[in-house]
N, C-alpha and C positions, 0 to 999 in steps of 0.2 A: 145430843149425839144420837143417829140413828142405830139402832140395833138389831139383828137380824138373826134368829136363832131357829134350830131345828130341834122338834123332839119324838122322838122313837120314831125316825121317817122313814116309810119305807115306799119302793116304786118296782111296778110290774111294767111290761109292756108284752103282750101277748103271752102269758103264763110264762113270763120268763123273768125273774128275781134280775132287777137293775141295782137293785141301792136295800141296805135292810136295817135298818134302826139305827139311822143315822142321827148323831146328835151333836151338834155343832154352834159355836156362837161366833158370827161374824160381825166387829168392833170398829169404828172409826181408827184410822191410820191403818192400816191393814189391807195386803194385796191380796187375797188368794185367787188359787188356778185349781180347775178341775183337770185332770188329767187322764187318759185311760184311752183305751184300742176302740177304733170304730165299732159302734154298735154297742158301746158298754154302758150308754145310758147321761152319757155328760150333758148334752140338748134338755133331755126330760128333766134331768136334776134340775137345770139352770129356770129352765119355763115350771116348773113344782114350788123355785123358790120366790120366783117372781107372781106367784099368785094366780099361775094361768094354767095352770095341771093340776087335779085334786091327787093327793096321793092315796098309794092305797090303805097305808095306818100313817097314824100322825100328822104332824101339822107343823106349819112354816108360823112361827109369831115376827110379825113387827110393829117394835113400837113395846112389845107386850102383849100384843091381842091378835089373833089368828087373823091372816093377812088374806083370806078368802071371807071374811067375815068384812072387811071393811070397805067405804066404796071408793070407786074406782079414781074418782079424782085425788083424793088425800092419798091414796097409794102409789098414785104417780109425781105427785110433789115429793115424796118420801123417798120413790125407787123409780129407777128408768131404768128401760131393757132396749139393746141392741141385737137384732135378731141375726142368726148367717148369714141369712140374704132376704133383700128387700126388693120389693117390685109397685111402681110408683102405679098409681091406677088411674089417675088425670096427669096432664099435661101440666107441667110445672115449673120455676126455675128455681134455683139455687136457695136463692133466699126466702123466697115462701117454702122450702123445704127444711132450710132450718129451722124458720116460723114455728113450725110444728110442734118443737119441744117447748112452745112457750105456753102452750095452749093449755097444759094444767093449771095452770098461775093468773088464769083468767077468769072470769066472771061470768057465767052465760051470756049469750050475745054481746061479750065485749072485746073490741076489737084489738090490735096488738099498740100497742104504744112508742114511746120513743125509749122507756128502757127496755122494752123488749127487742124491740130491732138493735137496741148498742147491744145487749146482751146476742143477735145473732151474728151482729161485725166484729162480736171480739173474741165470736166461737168459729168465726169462718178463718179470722188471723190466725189463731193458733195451729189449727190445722192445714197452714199455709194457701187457705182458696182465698185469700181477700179479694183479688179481682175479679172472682165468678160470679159474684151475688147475680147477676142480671143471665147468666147463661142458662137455657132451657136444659134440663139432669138431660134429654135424650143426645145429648152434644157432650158427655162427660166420659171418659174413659170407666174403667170398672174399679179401679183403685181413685180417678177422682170421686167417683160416686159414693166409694165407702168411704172417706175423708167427711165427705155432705153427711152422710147416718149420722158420724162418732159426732160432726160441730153439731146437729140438734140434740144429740143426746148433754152436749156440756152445754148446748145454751137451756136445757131442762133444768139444771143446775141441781139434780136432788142427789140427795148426801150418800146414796149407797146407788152405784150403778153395778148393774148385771148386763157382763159381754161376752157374744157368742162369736166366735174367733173373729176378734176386731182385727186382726190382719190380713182377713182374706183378700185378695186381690192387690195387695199391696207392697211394693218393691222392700226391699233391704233396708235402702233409706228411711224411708216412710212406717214401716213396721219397728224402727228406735224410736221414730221419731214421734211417734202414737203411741204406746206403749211408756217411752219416758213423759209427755204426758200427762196421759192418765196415772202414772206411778205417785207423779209428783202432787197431784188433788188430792192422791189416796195419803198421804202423808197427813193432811189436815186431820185431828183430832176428830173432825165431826161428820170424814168421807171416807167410805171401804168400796174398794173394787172389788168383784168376781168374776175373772176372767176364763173361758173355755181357751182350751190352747193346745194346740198337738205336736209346737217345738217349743222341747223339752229345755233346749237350750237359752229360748228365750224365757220360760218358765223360771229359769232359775235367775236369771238374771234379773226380773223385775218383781217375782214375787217374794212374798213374804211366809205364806201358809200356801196350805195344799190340800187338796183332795183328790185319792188316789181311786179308779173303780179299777176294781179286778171283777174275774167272773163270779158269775151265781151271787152276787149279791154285797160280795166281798168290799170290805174298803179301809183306807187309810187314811187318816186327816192329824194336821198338826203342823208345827213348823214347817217352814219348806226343807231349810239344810238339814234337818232330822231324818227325813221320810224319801227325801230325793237321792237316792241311792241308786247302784246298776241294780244291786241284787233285788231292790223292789221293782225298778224300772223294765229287768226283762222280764219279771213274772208279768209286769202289767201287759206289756205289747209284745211277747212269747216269740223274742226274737234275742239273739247274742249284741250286747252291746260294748263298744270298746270305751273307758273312761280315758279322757286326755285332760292334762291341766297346762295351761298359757298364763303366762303374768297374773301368777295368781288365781287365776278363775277354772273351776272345773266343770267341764262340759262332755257331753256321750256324742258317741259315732256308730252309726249301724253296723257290727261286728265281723 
């Protein structure tokens, strides 16, 4: 089981306290979401955890052992990162873009095989593009496009993925239907999600844990139904929120 923990971590971004000794362990079967107001540092957190932003104290372990310390291929068989936004830089189609996730799992100069391709036909099904393998991305809408990201990041297939709002661009439909998903890998004893997310509604809904940023450096981490409250919720995004509950489920509306 992968394991992925913080200790005494702290992140600036222009002399400005984002995050301040944060100490957190993220476990196999487990959702969490970053949660917090533009500009409050959720991006930096997620790229600090992923091994791609040095912080300014402490240190991200994976595995056990500082996760800037280790190289770069065993940290992507381990952890895969879904970025905001992507922007392809050659000419491509579908299916050499989910290729891509498979390329940790490869060999120097070895080419992609036949389980690597089953493993991209059965990450392009899930995400419902099976028919697109052969379409060039620049023919794809912007929600198909981000569909293409989430299938190379599951045909990656590594145990703790890191996602920066995987529903952007993406309808109603499509945002359960990625989201339950990924909820449902994250169940496996031996896969943790971490997802960036700025509806709150869907946060509760599919997560399990949480992390709250407030300002100057402030934060809140722990269960999700503990910490997801109005009274934490307006302090986070300094606005009146109305609590409603439907068939059992409680969800907020901008006040």
């Amino acid at each position: 089981m992968a394991a992925l923990t913080t200790q005494v971590l702290s992140l600036a971004v222009a002399g400005r306290t984002l995050c301040r000794q944060l100490n957190v362990r993220f476990e196999g079967g487990q959702n969490w979401v970053i949660l917090g107001a533009n500009g409050s540092g959720k991006t930096s957190l997620l790229h600090t955890l992923a091994g791609l932003r040095a912080p300014e104290q402490g240190h991200v372990d994976l595995d056990g052992m500082d996760i800037r310390r280790q190289p770069a291929r065993r940290r992507a068989r381990r952890l895969g990162v879904l970025f905001q936004d992507f922007t392809a830089t050659f000419p491509a189609t579908v299916l050499e873009t989910v290729l891509t996730g498979r390329y940790p799992r490869l060999e120097r100069w070895q080419w992609e095989g036949v389980e690597d391709r089953r493993a991209a036909a059965a990450a392009l099904e899930a995400v419902g593009l099976s028919g697109f393998a052969q379409r060039p991305l620049t023919t794809l809408s912007g929600g198909e496009r981000r569909r293409v990201e989430i299938a190379a990041l599951l045909a990656q297939d590594a145990p703790i993925c890191l996602l920066d709002e995987p529903t952007n661009h993406l309808d109603l439909r499509h945002q359960v239907r990625i989201l339950d998903l990924l909820s449902t890998r994250a169940r496996r004893p031996e896969h943790c999600n971490i997802f960036v997310l700025h509806d709150v509604n869907l946060a509760a809904r599919f997560g399990t844990h949480g992390i709250l940023l407030f300002d100057d450096g402030e934060h809140l981490h722990g269960a999700l139904p503990d910490i997801l409250l109005r009274s934490n919720l307006e302090r986070l995004y300094h606005c009146p929120l109305r609590e409603v509950h439907a068939d059992g489920v409680r969800g907020y509306l901008p006040g």
